[in-house]
N, CA and C atoms as an extended XYZ file, in Angstrom:
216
Properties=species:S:1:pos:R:3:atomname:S:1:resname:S:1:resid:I:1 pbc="F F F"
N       -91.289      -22.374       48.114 N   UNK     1
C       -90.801      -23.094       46.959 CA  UNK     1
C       -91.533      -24.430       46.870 C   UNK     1
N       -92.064      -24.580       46.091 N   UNK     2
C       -92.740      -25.963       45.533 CA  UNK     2
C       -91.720      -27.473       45.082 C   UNK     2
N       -92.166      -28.689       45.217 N   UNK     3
C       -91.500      -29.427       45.239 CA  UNK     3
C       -92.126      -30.287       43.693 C   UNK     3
N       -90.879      -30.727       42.913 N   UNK     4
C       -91.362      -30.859       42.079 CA  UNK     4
C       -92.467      -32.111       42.212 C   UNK     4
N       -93.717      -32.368       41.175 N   UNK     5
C       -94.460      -33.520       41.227 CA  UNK     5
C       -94.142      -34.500       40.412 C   UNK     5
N       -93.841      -35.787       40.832 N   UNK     6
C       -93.417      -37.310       40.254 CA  UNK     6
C       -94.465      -38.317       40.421 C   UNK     6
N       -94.439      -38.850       39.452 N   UNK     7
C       -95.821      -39.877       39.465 CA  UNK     7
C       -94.150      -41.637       39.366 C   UNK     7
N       -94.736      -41.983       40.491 N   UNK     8
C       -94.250      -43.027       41.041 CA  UNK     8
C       -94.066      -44.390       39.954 C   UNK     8
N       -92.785      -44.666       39.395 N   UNK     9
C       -92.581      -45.423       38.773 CA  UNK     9
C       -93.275      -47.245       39.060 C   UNK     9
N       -93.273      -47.798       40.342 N   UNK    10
C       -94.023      -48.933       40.451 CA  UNK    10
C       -95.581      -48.157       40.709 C   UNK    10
N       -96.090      -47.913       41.310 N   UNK    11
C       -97.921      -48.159       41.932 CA  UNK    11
C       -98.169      -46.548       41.159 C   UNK    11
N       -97.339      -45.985       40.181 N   UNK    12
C       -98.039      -44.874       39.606 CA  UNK    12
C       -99.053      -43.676       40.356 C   UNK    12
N       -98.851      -44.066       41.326 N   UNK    13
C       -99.333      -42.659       41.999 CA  UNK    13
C       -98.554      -41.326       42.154 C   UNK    13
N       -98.677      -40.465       42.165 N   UNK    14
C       -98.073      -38.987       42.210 CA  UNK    14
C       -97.207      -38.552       43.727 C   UNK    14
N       -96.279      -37.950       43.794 N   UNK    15
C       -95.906      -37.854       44.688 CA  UNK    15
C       -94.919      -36.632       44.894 C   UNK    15
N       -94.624      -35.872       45.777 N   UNK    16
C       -93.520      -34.621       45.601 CA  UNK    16
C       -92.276      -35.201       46.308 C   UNK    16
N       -91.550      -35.105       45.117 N   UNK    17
C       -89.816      -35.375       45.586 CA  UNK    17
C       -89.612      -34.324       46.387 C   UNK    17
N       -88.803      -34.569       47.651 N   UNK    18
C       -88.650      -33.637       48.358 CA  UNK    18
C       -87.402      -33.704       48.821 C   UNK    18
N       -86.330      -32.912       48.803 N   UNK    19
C       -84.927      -33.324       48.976 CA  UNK    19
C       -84.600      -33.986       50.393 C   UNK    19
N       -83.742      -35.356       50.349 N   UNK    20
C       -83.363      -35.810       51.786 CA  UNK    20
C       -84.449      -36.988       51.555 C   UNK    20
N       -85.493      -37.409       50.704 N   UNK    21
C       -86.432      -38.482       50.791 CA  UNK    21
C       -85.582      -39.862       50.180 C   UNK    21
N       -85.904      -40.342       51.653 N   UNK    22
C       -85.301      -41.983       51.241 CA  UNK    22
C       -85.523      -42.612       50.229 C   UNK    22
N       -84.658      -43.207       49.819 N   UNK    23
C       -84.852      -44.422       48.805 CA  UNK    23
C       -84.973      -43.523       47.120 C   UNK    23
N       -85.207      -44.213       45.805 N   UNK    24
C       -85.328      -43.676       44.753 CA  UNK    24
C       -85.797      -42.687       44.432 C   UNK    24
N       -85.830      -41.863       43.192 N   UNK    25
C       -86.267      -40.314       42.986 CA  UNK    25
C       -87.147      -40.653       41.734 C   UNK    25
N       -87.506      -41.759       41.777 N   UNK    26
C       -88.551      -42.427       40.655 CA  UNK    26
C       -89.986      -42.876       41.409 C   UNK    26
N       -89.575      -43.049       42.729 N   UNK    27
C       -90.954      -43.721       43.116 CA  UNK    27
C       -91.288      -43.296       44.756 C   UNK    27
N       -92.216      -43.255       45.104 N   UNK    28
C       -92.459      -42.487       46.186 CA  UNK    28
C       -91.952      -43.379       47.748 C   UNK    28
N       -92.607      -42.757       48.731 N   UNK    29
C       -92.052      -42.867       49.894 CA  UNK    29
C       -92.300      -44.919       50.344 C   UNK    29
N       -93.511      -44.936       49.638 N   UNK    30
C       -93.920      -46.092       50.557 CA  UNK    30
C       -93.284      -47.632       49.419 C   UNK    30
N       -93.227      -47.118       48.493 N   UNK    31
C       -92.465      -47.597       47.102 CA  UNK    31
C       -91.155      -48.013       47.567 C   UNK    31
N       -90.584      -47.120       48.144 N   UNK    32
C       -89.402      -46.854       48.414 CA  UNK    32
C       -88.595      -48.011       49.372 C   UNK    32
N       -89.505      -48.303       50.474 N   UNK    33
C       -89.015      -49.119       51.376 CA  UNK    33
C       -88.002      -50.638       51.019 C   UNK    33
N       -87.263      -50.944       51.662 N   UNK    34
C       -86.500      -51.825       51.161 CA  UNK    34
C       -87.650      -53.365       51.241 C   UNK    34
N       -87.474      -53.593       50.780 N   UNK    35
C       -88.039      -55.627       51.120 CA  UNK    35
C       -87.186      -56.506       51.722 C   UNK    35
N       -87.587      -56.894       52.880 N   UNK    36
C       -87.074      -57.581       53.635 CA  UNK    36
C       -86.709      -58.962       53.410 C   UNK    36
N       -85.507      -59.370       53.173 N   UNK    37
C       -84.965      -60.553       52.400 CA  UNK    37
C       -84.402      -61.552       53.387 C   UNK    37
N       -84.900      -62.805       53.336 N   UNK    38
C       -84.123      -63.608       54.220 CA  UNK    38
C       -83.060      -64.424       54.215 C   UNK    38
N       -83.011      -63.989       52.448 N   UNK    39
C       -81.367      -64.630       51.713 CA  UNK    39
C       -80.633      -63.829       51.955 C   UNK    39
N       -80.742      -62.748       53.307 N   UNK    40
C       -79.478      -61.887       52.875 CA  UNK    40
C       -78.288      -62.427       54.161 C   UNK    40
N       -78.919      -62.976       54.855 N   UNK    41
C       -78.396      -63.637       56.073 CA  UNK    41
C       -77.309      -65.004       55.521 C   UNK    41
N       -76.142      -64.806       55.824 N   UNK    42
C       -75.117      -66.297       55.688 CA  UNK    42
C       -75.272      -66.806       57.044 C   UNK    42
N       -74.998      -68.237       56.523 N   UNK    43
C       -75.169      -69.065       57.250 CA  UNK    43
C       -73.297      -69.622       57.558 C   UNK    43
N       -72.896      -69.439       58.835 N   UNK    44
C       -71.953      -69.986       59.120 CA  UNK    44
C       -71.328      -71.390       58.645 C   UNK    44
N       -69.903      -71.355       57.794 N   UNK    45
C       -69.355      -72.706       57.414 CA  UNK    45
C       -68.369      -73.119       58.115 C   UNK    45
N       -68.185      -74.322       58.152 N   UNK    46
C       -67.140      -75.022       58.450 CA  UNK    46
C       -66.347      -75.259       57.907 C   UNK    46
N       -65.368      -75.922       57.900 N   UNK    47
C       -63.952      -75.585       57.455 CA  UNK    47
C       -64.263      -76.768       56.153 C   UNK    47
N       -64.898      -77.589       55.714 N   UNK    48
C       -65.025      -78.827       54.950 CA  UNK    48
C       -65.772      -77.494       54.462 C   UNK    48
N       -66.894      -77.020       54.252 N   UNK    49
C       -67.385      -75.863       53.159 CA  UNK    49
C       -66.391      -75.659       52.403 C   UNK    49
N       -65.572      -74.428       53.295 N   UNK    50
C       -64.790      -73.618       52.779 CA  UNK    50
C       -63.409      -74.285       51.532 C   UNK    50
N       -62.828      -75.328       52.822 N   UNK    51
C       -62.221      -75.984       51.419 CA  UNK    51
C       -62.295      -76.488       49.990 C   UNK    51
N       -63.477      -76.978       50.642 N   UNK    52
C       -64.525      -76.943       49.058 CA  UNK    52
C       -64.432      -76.112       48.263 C   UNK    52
N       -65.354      -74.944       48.681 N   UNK    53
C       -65.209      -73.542       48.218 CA  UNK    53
C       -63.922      -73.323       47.757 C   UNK    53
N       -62.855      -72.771       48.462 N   UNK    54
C       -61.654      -72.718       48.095 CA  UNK    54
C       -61.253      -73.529       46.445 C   UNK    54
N       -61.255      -75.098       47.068 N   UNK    55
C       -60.816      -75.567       45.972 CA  UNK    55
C       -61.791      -75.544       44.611 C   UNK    55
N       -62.976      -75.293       44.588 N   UNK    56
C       -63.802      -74.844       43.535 CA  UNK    56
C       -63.614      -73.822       42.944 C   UNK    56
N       -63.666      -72.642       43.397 N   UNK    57
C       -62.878      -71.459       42.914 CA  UNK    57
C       -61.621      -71.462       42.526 C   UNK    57
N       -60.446      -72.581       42.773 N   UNK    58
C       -59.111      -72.277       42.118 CA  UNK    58
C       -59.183      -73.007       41.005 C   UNK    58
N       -59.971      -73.988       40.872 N   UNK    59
C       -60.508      -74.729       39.747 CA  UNK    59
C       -61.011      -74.045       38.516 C   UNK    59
N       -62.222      -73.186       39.188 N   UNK    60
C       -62.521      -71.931       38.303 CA  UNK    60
C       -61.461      -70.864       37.741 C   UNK    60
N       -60.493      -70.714       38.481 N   UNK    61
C       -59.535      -69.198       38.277 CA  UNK    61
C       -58.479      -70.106       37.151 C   UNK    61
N       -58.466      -71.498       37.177 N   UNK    62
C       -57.751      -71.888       36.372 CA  UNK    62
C       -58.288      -72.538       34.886 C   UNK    62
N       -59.386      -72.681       34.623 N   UNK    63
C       -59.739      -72.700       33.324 CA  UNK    63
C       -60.169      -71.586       32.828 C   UNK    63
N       -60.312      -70.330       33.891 N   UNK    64
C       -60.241      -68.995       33.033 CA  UNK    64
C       -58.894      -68.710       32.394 C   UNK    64
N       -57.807      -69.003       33.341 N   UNK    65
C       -56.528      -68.557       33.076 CA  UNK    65
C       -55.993      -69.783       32.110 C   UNK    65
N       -56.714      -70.733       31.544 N   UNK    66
C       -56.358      -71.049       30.611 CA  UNK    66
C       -57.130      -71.014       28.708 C   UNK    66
N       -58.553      -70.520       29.343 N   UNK    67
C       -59.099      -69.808       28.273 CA  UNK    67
C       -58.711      -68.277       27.540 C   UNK    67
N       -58.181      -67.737       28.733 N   UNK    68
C       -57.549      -66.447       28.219 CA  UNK    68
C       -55.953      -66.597       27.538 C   UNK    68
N       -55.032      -67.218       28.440 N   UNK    69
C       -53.562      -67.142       27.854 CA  UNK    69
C       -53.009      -68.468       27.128 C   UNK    69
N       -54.235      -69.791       27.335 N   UNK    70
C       -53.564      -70.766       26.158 CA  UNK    70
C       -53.535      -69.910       24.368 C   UNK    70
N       -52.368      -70.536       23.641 N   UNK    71
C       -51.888      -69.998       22.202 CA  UNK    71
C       -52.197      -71.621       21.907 C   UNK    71
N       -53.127      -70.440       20.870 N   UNK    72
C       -53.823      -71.789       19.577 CA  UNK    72
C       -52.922      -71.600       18.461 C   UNK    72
Protein backbone atom coordinates (compact mmCIF):
# COMPACT_ATOMS: atom_id res chain seq x y z
CA UNK A 1 0.00 0.00 0.00
CA UNK A 2 1.38 3.35 -0.96
CA UNK A 3 1.45 6.32 1.23
CA UNK A 4 -0.19 9.19 0.15
CA UNK A 5 2.30 12.15 -1.39
CA UNK A 6 2.18 15.78 0.41
CA UNK A 7 4.20 18.57 -0.64
CA UNK A 8 5.12 20.27 2.70
CA UNK A 9 3.28 23.34 3.62
CA UNK A 10 6.49 25.55 5.04
CA UNK A 11 9.92 24.46 2.79
CA UNK A 12 7.46 22.92 0.00
CA UNK A 13 9.17 19.90 -0.51
CA UNK A 14 7.23 16.57 -1.06
CA UNK A 15 6.92 14.12 1.39
CA UNK A 16 4.78 10.69 2.21
CA UNK A 17 2.41 11.02 5.15
CA UNK A 18 2.79 7.98 6.80
CA UNK A 19 0.47 7.07 9.65
CA UNK A 20 1.97 7.55 13.40
CA UNK A 21 4.35 10.60 11.80
CA UNK A 22 4.98 13.22 14.34
CA UNK A 23 3.91 16.53 14.32
CA UNK A 24 1.43 18.08 11.38
CA UNK A 25 -0.13 16.25 8.29
CA UNK A 26 0.68 19.47 6.26
CA UNK A 27 4.35 19.47 6.50
CA UNK A 28 6.95 16.94 6.64
CA UNK A 29 9.14 15.27 9.18
CA UNK A 30 11.92 17.81 9.61
CA UNK A 31 9.19 20.78 9.33
CA UNK A 32 7.64 19.19 11.92
CA UNK A 33 9.98 19.51 14.83
CA UNK A 34 8.95 21.69 17.64
CA UNK A 35 11.24 25.06 18.14
CA UNK A 36 12.79 25.30 21.08
CA UNK A 37 11.49 28.28 23.14
CA UNK A 38 13.05 29.82 26.06
CA UNK A 39 9.85 31.77 27.03
CA UNK A 40 8.38 28.67 27.85
CA UNK A 41 10.21 28.37 31.17
CA UNK A 42 8.53 30.54 34.40
CA UNK A 43 10.46 32.06 36.42
CA UNK A 44 9.69 31.57 40.15
CA UNK A 45 7.66 34.54 42.18
CA UNK A 46 7.52 35.75 45.32
CA UNK A 47 4.83 36.48 47.25
CA UNK A 48 5.04 40.63 46.46
CA UNK A 49 4.60 39.28 42.51
CA UNK A 50 1.81 37.35 43.18
CA UNK A 51 -0.09 39.85 45.24
CA UNK A 52 0.34 42.10 42.68
CA UNK A 53 -0.82 39.73 40.28
CA UNK A 54 -3.65 38.79 42.37
CA UNK A 55 -4.67 42.24 42.98
CA UNK A 56 -4.35 43.18 39.18
CA UNK A 57 -6.49 40.57 38.05
CA UNK A 58 -9.37 41.35 40.61
CA UNK A 59 -9.11 44.79 39.33
CA UNK A 60 -9.52 43.37 35.90
CA UNK A 61 -12.51 40.81 36.83
CA UNK A 62 -14.10 43.93 38.16
CA UNK A 63 -14.38 46.40 35.38
CA UNK A 64 -15.41 43.46 33.29
CA UNK A 65 -18.13 42.75 35.75
CA UNK A 66 -19.01 46.14 35.54
CA UNK A 67 -18.98 46.56 31.75
CA UNK A 68 -21.18 43.62 31.39
CA UNK A 69 -23.99 44.05 34.30
CA UNK A 70 -23.89 48.00 34.88
CA UNK A 71 -27.83 49.29 33.51
CA UNK A 72 -27.56 52.36 31.42
Amino acid sequence: MAFPIKVCAVCEEEFELKPGKPGYANRCPECSVPEVTETTTKQPMDAVDRKSESEANEARRQAIRELLYSRK
